[in-house]
C-alpha positions as CSV (number, residue, x, y, z in Angstrom):
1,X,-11.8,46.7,165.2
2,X,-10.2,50.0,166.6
3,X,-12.8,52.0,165.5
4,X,-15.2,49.8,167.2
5,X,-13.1,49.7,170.6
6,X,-13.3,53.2,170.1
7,X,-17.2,53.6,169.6
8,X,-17.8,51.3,173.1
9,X,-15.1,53.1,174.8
10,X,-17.2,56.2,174.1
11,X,-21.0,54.8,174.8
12,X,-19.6,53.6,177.8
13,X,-18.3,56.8,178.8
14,X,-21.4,58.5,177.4
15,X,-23.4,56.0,179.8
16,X,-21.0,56.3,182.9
17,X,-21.6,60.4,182.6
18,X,-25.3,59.9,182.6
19,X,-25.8,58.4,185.8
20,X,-27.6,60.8,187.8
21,X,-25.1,60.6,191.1
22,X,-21.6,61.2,188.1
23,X,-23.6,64.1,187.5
24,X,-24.7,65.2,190.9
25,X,-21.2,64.4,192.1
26,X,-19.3,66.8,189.4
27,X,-21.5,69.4,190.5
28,X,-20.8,68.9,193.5
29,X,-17.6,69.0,193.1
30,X,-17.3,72.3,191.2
31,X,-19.4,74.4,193.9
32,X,-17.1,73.2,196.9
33,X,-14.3,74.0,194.7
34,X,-15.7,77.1,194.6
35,X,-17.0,77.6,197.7
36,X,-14.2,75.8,200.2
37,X,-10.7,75.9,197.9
38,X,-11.0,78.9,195.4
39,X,-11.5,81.2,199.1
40,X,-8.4,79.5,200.4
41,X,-6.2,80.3,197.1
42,X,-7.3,83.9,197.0
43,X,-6.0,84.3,200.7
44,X,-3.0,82.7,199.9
45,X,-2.6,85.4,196.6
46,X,-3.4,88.5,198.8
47,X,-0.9,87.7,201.7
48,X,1.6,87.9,199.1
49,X,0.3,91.2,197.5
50,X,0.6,94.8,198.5
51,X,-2.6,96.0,199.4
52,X,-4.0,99.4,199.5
53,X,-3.5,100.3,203.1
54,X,0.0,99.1,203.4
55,X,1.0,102.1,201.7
56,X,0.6,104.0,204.9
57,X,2.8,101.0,206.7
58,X,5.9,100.9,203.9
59,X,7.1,103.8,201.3
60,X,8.1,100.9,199.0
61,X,4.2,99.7,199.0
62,X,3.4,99.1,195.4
63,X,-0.7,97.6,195.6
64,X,-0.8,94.8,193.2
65,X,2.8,93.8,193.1
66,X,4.0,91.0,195.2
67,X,6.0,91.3,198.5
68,X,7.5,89.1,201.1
69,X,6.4,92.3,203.8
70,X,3.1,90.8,205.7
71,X,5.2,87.5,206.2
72,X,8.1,88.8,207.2
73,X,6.4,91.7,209.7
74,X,4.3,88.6,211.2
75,X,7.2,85.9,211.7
76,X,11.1,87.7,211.3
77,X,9.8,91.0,212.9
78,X,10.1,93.4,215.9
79,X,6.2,93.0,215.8
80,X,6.3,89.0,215.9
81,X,6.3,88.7,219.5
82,X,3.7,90.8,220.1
83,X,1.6,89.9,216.5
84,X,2.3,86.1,216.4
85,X,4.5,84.4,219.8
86,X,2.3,85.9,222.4
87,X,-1.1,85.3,220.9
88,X,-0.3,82.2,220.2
89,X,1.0,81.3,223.7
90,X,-2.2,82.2,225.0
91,X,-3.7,80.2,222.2
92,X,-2.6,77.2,223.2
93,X,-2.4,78.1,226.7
94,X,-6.3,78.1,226.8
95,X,-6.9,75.2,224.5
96,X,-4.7,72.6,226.5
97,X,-6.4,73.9,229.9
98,X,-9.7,73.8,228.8
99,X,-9.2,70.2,227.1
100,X,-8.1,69.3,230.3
101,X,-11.0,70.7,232.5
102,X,-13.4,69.8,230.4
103,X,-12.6,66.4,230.1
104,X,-12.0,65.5,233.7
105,X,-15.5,67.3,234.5
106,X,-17.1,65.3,231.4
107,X,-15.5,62.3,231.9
108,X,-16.2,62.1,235.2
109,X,-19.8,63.5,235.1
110,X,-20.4,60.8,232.2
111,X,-19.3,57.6,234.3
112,X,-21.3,58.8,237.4
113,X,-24.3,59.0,234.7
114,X,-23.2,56.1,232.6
115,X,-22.2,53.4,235.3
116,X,-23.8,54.4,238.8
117,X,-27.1,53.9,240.6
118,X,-27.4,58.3,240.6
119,X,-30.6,59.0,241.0
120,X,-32.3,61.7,238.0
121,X,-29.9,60.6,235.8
122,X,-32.3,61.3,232.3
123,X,-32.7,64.8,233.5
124,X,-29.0,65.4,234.4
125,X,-28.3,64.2,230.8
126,X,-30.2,66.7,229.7
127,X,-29.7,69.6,231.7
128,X,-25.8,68.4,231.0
129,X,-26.0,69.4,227.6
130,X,-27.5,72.9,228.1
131,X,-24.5,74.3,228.4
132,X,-22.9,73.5,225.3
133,X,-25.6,74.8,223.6
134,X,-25.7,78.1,225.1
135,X,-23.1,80.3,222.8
136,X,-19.6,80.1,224.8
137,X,-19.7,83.7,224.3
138,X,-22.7,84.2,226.9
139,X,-21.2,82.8,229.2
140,X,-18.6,85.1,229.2
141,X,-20.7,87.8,229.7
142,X,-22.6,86.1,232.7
143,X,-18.7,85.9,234.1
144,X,-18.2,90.0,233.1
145,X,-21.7,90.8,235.0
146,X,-20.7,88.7,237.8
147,X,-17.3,90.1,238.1
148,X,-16.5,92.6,236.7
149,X,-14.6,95.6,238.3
150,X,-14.7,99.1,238.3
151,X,-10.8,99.7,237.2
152,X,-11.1,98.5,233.9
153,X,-14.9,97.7,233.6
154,X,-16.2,100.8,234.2
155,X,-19.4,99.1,235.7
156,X,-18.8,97.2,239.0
157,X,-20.4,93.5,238.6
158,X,-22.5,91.6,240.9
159,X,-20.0,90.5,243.4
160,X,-18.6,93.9,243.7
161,X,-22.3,95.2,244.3
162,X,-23.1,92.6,246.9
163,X,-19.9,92.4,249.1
164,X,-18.2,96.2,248.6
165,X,-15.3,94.1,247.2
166,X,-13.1,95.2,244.0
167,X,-12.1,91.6,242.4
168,X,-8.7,91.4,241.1
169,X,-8.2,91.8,237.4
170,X,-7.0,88.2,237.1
171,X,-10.5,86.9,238.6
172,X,-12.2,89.4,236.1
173,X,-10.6,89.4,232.8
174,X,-7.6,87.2,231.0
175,X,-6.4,83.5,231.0
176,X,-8.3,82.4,234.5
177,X,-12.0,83.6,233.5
178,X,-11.7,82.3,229.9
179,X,-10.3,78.7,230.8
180,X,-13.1,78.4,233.6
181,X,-15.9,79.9,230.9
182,X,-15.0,77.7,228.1
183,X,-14.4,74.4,230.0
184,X,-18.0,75.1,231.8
185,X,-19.1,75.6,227.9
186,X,-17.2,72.7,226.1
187,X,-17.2,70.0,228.9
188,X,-20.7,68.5,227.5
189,X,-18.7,67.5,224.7
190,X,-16.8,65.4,226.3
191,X,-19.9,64.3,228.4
192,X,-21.7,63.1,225.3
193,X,-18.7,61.0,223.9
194,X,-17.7,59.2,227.2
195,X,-21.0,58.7,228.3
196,X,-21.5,56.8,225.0
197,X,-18.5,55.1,225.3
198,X,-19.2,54.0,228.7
199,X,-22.5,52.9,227.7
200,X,-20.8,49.8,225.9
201,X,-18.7,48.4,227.8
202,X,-19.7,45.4,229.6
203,X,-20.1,45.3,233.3
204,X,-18.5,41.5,233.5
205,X,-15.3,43.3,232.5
206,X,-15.4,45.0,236.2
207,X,-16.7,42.4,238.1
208,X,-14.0,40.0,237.2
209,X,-11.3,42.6,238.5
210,X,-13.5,43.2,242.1
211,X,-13.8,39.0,242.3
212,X,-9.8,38.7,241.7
213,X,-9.7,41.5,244.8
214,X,-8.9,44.7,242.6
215,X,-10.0,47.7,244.4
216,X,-12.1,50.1,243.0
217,X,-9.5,53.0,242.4
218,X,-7.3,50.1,240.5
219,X,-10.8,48.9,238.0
220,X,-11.3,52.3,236.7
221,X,-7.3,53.0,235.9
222,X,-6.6,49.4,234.8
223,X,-9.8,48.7,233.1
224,X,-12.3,51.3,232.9
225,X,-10.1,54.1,231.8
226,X,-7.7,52.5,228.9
227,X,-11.7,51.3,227.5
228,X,-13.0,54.9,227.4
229,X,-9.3,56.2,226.2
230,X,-10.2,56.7,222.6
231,X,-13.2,58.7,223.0
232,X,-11.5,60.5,225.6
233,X,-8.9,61.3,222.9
234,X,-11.2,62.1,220.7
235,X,-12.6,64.6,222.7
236,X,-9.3,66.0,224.2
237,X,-8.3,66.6,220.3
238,X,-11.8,68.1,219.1
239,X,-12.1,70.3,221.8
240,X,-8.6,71.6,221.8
241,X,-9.1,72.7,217.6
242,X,-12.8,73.9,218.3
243,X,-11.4,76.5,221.3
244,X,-8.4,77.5,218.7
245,X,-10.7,79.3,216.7
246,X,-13.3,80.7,219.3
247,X,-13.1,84.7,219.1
248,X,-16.1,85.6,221.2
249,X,-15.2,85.1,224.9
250,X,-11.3,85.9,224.7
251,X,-12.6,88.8,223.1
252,X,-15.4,90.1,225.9
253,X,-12.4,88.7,228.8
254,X,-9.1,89.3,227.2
255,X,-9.2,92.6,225.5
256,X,-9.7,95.1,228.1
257,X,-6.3,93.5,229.8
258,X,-4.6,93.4,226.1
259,X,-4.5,89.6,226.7
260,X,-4.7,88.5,222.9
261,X,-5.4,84.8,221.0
262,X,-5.0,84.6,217.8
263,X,-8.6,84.6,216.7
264,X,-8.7,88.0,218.4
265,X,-5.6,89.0,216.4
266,X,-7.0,88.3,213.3
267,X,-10.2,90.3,214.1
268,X,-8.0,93.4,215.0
269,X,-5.6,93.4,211.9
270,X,-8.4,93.2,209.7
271,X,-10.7,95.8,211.4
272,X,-7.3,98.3,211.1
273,X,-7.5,97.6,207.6
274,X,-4.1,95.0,207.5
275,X,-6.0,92.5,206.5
276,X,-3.1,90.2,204.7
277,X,-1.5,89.5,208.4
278,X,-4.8,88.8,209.3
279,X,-5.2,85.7,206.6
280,X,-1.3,84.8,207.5
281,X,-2.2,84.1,211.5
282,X,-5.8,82.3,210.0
283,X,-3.2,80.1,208.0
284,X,-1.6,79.6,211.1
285,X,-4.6,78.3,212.7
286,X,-5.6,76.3,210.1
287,X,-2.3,74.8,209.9
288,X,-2.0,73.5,214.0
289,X,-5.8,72.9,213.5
290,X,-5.4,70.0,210.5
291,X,-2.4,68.6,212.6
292,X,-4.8,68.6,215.3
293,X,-7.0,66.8,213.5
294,X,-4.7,64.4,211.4
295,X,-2.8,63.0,214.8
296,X,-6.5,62.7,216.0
297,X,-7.0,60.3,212.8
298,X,-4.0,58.4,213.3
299,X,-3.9,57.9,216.6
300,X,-7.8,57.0,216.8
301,X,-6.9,54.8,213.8
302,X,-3.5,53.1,215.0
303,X,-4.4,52.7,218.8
304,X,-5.3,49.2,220.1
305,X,-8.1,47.7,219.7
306,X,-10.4,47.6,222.7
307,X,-13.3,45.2,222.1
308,X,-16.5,46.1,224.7
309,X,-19.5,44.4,222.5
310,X,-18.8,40.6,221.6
311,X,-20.9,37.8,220.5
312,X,-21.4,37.2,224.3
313,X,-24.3,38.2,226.3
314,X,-23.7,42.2,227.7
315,X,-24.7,43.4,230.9
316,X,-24.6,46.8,232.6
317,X,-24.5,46.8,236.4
318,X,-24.1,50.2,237.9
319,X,-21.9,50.9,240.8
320,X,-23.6,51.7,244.1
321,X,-22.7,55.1,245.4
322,X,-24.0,54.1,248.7
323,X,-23.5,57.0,251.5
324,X,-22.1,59.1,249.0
325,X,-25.7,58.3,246.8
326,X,-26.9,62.0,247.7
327,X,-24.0,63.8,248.0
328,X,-23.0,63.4,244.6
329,X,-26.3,64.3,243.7
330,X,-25.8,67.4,245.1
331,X,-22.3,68.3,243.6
332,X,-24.1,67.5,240.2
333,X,-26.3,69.6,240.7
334,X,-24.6,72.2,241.8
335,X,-22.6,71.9,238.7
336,X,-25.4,72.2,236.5
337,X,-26.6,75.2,238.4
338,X,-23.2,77.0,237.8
339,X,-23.4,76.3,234.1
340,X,-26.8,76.6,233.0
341,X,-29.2,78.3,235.5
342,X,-26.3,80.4,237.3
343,X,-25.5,81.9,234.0
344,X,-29.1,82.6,232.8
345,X,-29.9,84.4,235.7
346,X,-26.9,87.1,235.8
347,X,-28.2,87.4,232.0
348,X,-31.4,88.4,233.2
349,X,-30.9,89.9,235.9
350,X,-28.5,92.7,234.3
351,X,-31.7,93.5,231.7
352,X,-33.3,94.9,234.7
353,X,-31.0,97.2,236.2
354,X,-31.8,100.5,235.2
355,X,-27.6,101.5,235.7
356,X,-25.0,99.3,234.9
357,X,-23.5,98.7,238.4
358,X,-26.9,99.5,240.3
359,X,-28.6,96.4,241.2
360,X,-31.2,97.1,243.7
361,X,-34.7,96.3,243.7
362,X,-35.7,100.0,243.9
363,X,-33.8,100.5,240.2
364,X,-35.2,97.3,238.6
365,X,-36.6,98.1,235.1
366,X,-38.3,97.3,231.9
367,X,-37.1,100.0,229.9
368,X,-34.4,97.6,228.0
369,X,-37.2,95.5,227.0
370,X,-39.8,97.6,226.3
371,X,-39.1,100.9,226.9
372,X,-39.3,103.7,224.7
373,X,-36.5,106.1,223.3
374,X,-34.8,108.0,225.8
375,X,-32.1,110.2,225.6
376,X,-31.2,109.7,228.9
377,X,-30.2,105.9,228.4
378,X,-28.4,104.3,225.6
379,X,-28.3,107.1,223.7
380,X,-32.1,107.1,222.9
381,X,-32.7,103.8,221.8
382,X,-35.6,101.9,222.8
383,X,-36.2,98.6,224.4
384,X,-35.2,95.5,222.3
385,X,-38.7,94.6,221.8
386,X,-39.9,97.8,220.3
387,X,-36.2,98.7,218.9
388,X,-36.5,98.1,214.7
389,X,-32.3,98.0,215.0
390,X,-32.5,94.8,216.9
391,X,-36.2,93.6,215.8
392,X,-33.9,93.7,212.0
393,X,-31.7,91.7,213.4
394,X,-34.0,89.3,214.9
395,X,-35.3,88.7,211.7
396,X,-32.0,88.6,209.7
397,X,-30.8,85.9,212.8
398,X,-34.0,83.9,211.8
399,X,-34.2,84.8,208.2
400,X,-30.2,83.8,208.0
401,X,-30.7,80.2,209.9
402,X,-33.3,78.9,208.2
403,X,-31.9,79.9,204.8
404,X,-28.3,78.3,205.8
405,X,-30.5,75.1,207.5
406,X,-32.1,74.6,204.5
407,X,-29.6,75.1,201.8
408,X,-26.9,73.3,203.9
409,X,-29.8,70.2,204.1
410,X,-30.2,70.0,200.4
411,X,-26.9,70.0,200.1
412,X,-26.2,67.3,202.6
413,X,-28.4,65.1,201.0
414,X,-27.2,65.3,197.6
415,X,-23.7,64.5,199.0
416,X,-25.2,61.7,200.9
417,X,-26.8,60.4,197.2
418,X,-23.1,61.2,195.4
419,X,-21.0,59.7,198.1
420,X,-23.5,56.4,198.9
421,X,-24.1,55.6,195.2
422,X,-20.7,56.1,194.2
423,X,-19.3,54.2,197.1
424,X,-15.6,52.5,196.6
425,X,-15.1,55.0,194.0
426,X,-12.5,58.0,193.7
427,X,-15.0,60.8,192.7
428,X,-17.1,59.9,195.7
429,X,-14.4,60.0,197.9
430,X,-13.2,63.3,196.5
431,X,-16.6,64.5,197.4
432,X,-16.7,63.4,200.7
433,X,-13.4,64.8,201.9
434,X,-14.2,68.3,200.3
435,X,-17.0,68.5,202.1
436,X,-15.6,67.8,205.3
437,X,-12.5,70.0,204.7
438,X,-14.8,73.2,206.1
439,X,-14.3,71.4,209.9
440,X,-10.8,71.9,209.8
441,X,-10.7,75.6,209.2
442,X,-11.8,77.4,212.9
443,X,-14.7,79.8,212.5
444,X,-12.8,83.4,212.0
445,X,-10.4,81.6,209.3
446,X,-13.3,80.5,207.4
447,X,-14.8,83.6,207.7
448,X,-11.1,85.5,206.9
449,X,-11.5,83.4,203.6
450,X,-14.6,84.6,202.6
451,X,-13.3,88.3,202.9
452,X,-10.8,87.7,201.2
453,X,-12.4,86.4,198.1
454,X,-15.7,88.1,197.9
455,X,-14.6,91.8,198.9
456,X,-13.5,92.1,195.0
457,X,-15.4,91.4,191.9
458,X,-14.5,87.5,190.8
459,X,-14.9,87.7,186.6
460,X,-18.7,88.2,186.0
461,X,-19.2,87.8,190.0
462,X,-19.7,91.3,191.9
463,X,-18.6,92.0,195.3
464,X,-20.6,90.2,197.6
465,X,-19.1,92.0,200.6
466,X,-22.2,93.4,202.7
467,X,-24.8,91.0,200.9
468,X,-27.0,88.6,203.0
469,X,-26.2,85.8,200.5
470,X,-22.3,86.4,201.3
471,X,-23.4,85.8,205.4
472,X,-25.8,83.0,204.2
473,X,-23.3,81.0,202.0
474,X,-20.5,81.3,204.4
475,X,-22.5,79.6,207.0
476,X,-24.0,77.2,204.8
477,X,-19.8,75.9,204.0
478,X,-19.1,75.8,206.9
479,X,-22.3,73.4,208.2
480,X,-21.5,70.9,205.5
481,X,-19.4,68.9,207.1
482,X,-22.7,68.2,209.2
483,X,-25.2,67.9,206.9
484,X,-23.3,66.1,204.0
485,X,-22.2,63.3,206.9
486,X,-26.1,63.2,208.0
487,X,-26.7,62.8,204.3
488,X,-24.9,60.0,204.3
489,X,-26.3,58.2,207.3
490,X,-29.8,58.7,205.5
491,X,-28.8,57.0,202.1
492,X,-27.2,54.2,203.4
493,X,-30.6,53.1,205.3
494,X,-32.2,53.5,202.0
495,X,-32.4,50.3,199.8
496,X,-31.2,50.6,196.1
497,X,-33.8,48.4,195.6
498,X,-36.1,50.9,195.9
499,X,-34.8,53.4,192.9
500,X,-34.4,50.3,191.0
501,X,-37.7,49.1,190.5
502,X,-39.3,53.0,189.9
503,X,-36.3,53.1,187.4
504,X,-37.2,49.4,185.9
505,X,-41.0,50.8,185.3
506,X,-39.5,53.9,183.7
507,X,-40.1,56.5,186.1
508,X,-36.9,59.4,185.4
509,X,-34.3,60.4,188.3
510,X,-36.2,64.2,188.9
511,X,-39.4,62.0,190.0
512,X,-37.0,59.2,191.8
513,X,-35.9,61.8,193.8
514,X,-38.8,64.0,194.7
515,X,-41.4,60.9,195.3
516,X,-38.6,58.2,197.0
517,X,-35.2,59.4,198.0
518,X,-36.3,62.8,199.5
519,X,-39.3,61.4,201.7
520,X,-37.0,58.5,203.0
521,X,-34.1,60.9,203.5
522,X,-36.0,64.1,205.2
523,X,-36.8,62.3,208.3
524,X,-32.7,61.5,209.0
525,X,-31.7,65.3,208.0
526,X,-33.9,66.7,209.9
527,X,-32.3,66.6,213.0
528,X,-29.4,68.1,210.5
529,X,-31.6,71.3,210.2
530,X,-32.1,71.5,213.6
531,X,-28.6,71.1,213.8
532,X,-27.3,73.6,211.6
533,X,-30.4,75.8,212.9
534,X,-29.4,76.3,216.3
535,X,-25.4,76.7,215.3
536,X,-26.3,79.5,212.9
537,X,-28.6,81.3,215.3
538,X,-25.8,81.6,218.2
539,X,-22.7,82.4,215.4
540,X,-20.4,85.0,216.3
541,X,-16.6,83.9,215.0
542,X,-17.6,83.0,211.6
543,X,-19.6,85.9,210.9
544,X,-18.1,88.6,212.8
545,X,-15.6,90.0,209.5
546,X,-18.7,89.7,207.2
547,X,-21.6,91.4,208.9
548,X,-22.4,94.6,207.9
549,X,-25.2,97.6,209.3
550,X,-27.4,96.1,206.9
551,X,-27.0,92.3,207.4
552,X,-26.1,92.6,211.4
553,X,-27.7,89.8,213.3
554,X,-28.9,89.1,217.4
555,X,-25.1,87.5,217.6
556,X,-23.0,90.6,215.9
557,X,-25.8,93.3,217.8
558,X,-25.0,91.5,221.2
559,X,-20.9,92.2,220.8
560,X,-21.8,95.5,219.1
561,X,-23.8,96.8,222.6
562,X,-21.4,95.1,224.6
563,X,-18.4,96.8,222.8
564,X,-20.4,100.3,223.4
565,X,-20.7,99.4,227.3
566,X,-24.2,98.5,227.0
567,X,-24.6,95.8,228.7
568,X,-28.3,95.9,230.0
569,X,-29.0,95.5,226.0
570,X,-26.3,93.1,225.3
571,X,-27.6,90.3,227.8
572,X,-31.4,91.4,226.7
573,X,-30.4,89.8,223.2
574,X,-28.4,87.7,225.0
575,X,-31.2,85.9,226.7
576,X,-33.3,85.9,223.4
577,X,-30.5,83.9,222.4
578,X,-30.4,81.3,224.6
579,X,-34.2,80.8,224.7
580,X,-34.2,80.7,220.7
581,X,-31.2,77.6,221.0
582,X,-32.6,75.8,223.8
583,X,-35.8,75.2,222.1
584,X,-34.4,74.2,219.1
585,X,-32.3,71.7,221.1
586,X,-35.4,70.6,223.0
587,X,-37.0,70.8,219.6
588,X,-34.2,68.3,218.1
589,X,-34.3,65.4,220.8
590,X,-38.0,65.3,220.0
591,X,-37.7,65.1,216.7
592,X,-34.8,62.4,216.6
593,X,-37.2,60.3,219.1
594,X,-39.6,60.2,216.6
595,X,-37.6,59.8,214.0
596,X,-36.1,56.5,216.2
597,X,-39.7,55.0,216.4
């Protein structure tokens, strides 16, 4: 009897390791290891090792042993203040005013779209949008060309230019111009979840409060606002961890003034060769970037429950703007100018001028675009167009998205199949949350883990430092959280009836796969390629510690001429950029129309 327990113990666990999502899921499950945990635990070993450079920083500097030095110079050090409190001040400093400002501008901007008679209110929402997809970092730049002074710029800007007047290096560089770039860049975030929010909530709920004799003012904070609250919590937490980890524009406006975020810490120490209190300030943004995310969590999961869809009949009346109709119109507008087409134009405008604080008509130019080599400009390189530097970098950019889109699709699929046919069990929760633990690490962290692991040989696996598949896989991590949750969206639309009956009539998984679950699933990840497309092709903070002369990209070449004071060939790329994302975007809506139909 106990031998045959034992037999049907083991065909049933030779059975239960057959199934085609066990398998998919263990394999699964190995590569994140690999690719999300095993980066994490090498950082971890190396802030805790001397390294090779820290001989020149202590005589007792012994590489390979451990020490307690990086941890103690970053948090019990003379250095700390200036290595770890002050950064981080400004850290938070930005995240908490930009959370704000973007979510009273979104907030608002989604409830005049969302619940008012405002006229063009399809082509704000997407002119609304713009913004966040345009790379924060370019609108820094746009801010730099616009105000920029010739104390610390080198280059007067445009306002200097036009009016004869020097700004004031707080308008030009530091907390002000980063708080107003980044909330101009992140408040479409907020847009897109209110507006949604606002979208369900049933007019009836407002009407009652204006028949009882409620004034407006009173309906939006007693009703409206506590209905909206968890989406505008949601996007109060979100943006505040994405803006923790955003390197690009406090680097372009905070640097030249020494004002310093973390993110930009961690760039520095590594790029002066100490890279172990580099990985100790990414722990400390992953660190407040999970609490940031677990009190999201619980307070989206413990707050009260605000029914807006019942049973009932739902209506949606907007408000009438009356008198004020057009006039808000026009402060929309006005708003999207500043964020979209004010921006653009600076861009393109400084591609023209022939010197950097020269922008006459009489000195307008196409040498930065198509222009040959002259040694009197740039130190001899040619135009972006006819430049093989940048055209190699244009082509790694596209080369690098569509590698990362695809492979980070795939993926997301095959999590979708693991997680949906495994539902309610352990091993496909295990490979959802891995999956999504890539989110909670900002951009330069994840890429600060990825140096730290691949820089050395791993057993049989070389250095990949300085390879495109290093720059490819990091990106492809990092987008899974995306892909693997559009994965999921797709399977679950997708009968099991289906695989069933090919299975019944003996058809094996391989062909399952290729002739049912991958032509029903493609349509729903493709917006997820889109997705992953466009965010790959404006990356700059989770690439910048990888990329090397040979793997440099549109993103890395931008900072690089922009570090160099060439800025005519920074906002050239610059405008590449944008027009690369926003058809993509464009290219996205469509697609998820049709995929709607």
């Amino acid at each position: 009897m106990k031998a045959r327990r034992t037999f049907l113990s083991y065909s049933r666990f030779k059975n239960y390791i057959r199934r085609p999502h066990i398998v998919i899921s263990f394999v699964l499950l190995a590569i994140l290891l690999f690719i999300v945990l095993l980066p994490f635990a090498k950082m971890v070993k190396d802030s805790f090792v001397w390294q090779f450079a820290d001989i020149r920083l202590s005589r007792h500097a012994t590489p390979g042993e451990l020490t307690l030095f990086h941890w103690k110079r970053v948090f019990a050090s003379a250095l700390t203040k200036n290595t770890l409190l002050r950064p981080l001040y400004n850290s938070l400093a930005i995240s908490l005013s930009v959370s704000a400002c973007a979510m009273t501008i979104g907030a608002f901007l989604a409830w005049l779209v969302a619940r008012t008679d405002l006229p063009f209110k399809k082509s704000i929402t997407t002119v609304a949008v713009l913004p966040y997809v345009i790379p924060s970092y370019i609108h820094a730049l746009a801010w730099l060309n616009l105000f920029k002074n010739d104390r610390i710029g080198g280059a007067a800007g445009v306002f200097q230019y036009l009016t004869g007047l020097s700004p004031p290096d707080w308008l030009s560089y530091g907390y002000l111009p980063i708080v107003v770039t980044l909330s101009i860049h992140y408040f479409p975030f907020t847009f897109l979840l209110v507006s949604a929010a606002l979208a369900s909530i049933d007019s009836r709920l407002e009407e009652s409060g204006e028949i009882l004799g409620a004034s407006r003012t009173y309906i939006l904070r007693r009703i409206t606002f506590p209905l909206v609250l968890p989406a505008l919590m949601s996007s109060f937490i979100l943006t505040f961890s994405r803006i923790l980890g955003t390197f690009g524009t406090p680097y372009f406006l905070g640097t030249p003034v020494r004002y310093y975020t973390l993110s930009t810490q961690i760039y520095a120490n590594i790029i002066n060769r100490i890279p172990s209190v580099g990985y100790i300030l990414a722990f400390v943004l992953i660190a407040i970037s999970s609490v940031i995310i677990y009190l999201n969590q619980r307070l989206i999961g413990k707050s009260k429950s605000y029914v807006t869809i019942a049973g009932k009949g739902f209506q949606i009346s907007p408000t009438a703007l009356g008198r004020l109709r057009y006039p808000v119109l026009g402060m929309v507008a006005l708003l999207c100018v500043m964020s979209v087409l004010l921006p653009f134009l600076l861009i393109l405008w400084q591609t023209f001028a022939l010197y950097p604080s020269d922008y006459s008509l009489k000195h307008l130019t196409l040498l930065f675009w198509i222009g040959e080599a002259n040694t009197a400009f740039a130190e001899g390189e040619a135009g972006i167009l006819r430049n093989p530097l940048i055209i190699g970098a244009a082509w790694n950019s596209i080369k690098l998205a569509l590698t990362a889109s695809v492979l980070a699709g795939l993926f997301g699929i095959f999590i979708g199949y693991a997680v949906v046919k495994g539902r309610h069990t352990r091993l496909s929760a295990a490979v959802e949350q891995m999956s999504f633990l890539p989110y909670l690490v900002p951009g330069i962290a994840f890429g600060a883990l990825y140096l730290a692991l691949f820089s050395h040989n791993i057993g049989p696996i070389p250095a990949l430092y300085g390879t495109f598949f290093l720059v490819a896989l990091v990106c492809v991590a990092k987008n899974l959280p995306f892909t693997g949750r559009a994965g999921i969206t797709s399977m679950l639309q997708i009968g099991s009836e289906l695989e069933e009956a090919s299975e019944t009539l003996g058809a094996r998984w391989t062909m399952r796969f290729r002739k049912i679950i991958l032509p029903l699933s493609i349509q729903g990840a493709i917006s997820g390629f889109v997705l992953v497309f466009i965010t790959v092709m404006r990356e700059l903070s989770l690439i910048i510690l990888l990329v090397t002369p040979e793997t440099r990209t549109l993103t890395t070449m931008t900072f690089r001429y922009q570090e160099q004071g060439y800025a005519q060939f920074s906002s050239a790329i610059s405008v590449l950029i944008i027009v690369i994302v926003v058809v993509g975007e464009l290219l996205s809506r469509r697609l998820g129309r049709q995929g709607a139909i």
